[in-house]
N, C-alpha and C positions, 0 to 999 in steps of 0.2 A: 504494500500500500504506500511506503513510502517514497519507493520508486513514480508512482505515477505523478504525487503531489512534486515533488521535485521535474517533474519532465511536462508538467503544468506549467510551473512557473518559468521554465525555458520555451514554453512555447507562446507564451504570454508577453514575455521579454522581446522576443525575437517576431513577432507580429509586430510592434510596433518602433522598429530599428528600421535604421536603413542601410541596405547594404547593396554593392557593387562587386559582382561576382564576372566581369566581363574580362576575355582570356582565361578563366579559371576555369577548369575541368573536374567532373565529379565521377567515381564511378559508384552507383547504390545497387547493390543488393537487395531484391526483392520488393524490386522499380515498380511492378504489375498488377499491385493492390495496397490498398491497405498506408501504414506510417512509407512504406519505401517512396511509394506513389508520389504521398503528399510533399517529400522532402526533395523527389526529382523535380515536378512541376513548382515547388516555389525554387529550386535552385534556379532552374531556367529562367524562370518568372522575373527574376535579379542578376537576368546576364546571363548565367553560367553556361557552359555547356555540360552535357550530360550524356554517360551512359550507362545502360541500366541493366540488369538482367533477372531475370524472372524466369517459371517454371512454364507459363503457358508462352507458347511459340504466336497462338492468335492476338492473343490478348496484348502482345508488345507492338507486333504489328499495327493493331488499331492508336495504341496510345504514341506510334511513330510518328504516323500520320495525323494525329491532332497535335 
């Protein structure tokens, strides 16, 4: 339980920063749902580039293409 209040407050922190992720590269684990997802698309979101990898082969495909 403590782990989540702690990773609340990081994600509470970090909603309202600003950051500059342009030339920086990411690679996330488990890109295809779920925490990986959310953390590819805001890295992108703030520059970054990304790549990701996940378990469904369709499901990366579709989230390529968006």
């Amino acid at each position: 339980m403590r782990v989540v209040c702690v990773l609340c407050l990081v994600l509470v922190a970090v909603a309202h920063a600003s950051f500059d992720f342009s030339g920086e590269y990411a690679l996330v684990s488990g890109g295809g749902s779920g925490i990986g997802l959310g953390v590819a698309e805001n890295f992108a979101a703030y520059g970054g580039g990304v790549y990701f990898v996940g378990r469904n082969v369709t499901r990366g495909a579709e989230i390529e293409e968006s």
